[in-house]
C-alpha positions in Angstrom: 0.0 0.0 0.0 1.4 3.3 -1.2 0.4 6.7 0.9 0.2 10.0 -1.7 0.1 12.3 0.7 -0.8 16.2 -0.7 -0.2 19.0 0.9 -2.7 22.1 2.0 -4.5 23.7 4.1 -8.2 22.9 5.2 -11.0 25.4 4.9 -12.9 27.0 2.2 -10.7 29.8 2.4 -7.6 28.3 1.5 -9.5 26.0 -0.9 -7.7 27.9 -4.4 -4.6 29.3 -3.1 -1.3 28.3 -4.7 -0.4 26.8 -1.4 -3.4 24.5 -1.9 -2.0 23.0 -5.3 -1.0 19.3 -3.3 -4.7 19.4 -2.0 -6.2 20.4 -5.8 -4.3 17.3 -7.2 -5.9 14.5 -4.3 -9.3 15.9 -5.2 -8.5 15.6 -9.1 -6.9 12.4 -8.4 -9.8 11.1 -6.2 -12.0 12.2 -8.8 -10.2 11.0 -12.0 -9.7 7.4 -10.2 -13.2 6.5 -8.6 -11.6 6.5 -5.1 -13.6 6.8 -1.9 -14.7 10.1 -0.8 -12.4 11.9 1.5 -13.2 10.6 4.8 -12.0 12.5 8.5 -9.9 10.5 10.7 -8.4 12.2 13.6 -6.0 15.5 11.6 -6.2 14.0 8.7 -8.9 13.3 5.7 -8.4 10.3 3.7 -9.5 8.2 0.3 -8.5 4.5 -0.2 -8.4 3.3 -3.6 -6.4 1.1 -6.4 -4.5 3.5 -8.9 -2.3 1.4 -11.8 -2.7 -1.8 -9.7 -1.6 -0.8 -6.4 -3.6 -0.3 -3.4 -3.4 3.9 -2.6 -4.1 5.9 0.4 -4.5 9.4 -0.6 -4.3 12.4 2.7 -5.0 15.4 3.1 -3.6 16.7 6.5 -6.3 18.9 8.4 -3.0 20.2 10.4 -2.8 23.5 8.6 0.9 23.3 6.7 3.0 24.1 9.3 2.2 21.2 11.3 1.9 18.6 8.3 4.2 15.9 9.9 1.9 15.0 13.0 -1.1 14.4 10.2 1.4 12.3 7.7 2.8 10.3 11.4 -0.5 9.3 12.4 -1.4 7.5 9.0 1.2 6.0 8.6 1.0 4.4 11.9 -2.7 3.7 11.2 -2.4 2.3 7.4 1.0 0.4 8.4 3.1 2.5 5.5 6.7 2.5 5.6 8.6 5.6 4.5 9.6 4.1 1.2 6.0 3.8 0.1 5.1 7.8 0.5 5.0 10.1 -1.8 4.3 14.0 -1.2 3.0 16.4 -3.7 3.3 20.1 -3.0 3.9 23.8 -4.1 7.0 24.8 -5.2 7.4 28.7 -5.6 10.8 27.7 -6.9 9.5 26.3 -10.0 7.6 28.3 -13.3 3.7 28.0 -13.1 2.5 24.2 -14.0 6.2 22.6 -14.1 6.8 19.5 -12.1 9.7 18.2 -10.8 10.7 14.4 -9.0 12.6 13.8 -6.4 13.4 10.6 -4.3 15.1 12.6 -1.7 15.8 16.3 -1.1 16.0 19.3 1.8 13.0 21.2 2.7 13.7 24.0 0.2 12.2 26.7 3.2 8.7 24.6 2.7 7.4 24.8 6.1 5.1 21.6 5.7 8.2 19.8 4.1 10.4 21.3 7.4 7.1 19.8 9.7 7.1 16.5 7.8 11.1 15.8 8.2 11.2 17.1 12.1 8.3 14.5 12.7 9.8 11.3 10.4 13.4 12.4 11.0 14.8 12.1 7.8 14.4 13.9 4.8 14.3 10.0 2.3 11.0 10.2 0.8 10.2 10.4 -2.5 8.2 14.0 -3.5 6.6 15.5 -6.4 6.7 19.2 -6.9 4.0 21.6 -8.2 5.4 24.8 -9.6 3.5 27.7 -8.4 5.8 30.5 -9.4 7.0 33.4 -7.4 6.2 36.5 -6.3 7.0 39.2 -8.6 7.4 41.5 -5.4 10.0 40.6 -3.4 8.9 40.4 0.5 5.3 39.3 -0.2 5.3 35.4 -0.4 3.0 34.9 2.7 0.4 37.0 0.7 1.6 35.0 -2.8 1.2 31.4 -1.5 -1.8 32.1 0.4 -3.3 34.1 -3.3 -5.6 32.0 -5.2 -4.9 30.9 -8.7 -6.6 32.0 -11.5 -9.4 29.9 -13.1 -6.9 29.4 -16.4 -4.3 28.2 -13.8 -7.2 25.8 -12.2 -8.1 24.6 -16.3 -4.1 24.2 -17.1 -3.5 22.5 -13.7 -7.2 20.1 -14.3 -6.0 19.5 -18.5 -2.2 19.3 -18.3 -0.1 19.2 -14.9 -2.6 17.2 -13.0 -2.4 14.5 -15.8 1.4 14.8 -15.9 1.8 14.2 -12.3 -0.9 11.1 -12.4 1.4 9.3 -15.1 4.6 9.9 -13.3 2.6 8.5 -10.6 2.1 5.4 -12.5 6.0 4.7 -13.4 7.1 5.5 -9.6 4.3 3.3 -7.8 5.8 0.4 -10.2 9.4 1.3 -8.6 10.7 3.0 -12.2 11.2 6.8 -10.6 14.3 7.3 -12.4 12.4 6.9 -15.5 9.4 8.9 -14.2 12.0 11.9 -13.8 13.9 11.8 -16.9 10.3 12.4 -18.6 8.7 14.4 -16.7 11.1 17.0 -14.5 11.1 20.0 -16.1 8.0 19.7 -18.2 4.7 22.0 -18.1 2.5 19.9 -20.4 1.1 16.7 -20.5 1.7 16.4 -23.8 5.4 16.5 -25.3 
């Protein structure tokens, strides 16, 4: 059993904002897949499901970011997953609108959920996907950029090209082939080459 955990922030509010891309892509991927409805278990929501053959837990932590790592600790416990079996999908501000990028292993990058989730599992060896957001074009006002929503042609690119990028790297990486699933698909902003 694989756990895709995607990161956000719960409430209406926060429901568009570019910090809220990890949580767009579990409802298109919950969606696009038949899965269970997101169901609440203690901070976290959760939908069960087979995606390419596997068995798939997708979460949403109900944390808020900051405190992502108690959410992701507690499912794992609960579902059984080892750290090898996780994936985590989330905003990158580093990265042009709508690029992805794979990673099997990497720092924090100044992404406070990231930060949460490696202070609460202890090691920074789990496989992530990034969502590329973009940056601020002011410099001083990424609080106010991450927590901005996207655009409804951001939402259409993200639902007709980036969201069906990232669900095909997810099919090479759940089949152990992430090397391949990052020479095709880091760096690219379309689902169709």
């Amino acid at each position: 059993m694989f756990l895709i955990t995607c990161l956000g922030n719960p409430g209406k509010e926060y429901q568009f904002n570019r910090h809220n891309a990890g949580f767009l892509f579990a409802d298109f991927l919950m969606q696009n897949n038949g899965f269970d409805d997101f169901k609440k278990k203690n901070n976290y929501c959760f939908s069960k499901g087979n995606l390419f053959g596997e068995s798939v837990v997708i979460l949403k932590p109900q944390t808020f970011m900051n405190l992502s790592g108690q959410a992701v600790t507690s499912a794992m416990s609960f579902f059984k997953i080892p750290i090898d079996k996780m994936i985590v999908i989330y905003d990158d501000i580093s990265l042009p609108f709508g690029v992805t990028r794979i990673r099997q292993r990497g720092s924090a990058g100044g992404h406070n959920g990231l930060k949460n989730i490696e202070k609460e599992l202890g090691t920074a060896d789990y496989q992530r996907i990034k969502i590329g957001v973009g940056a601020p074009e002011v410099h001083g006002t990424l609080v106010n950029f991450v927590l901005g929503n996207f655009s409804e042609e951001q939402l259409k690119t993200f639902k007709e090209e980036t969201f069906v990028q990232i669900e095909k790297s997810l099919e090479l990486i759940l089949h152990g082939n992430t090397a391949q699933a990052m020479s095709l698909f880091n760096g690219k902003n379309q689902s169709k080459d």
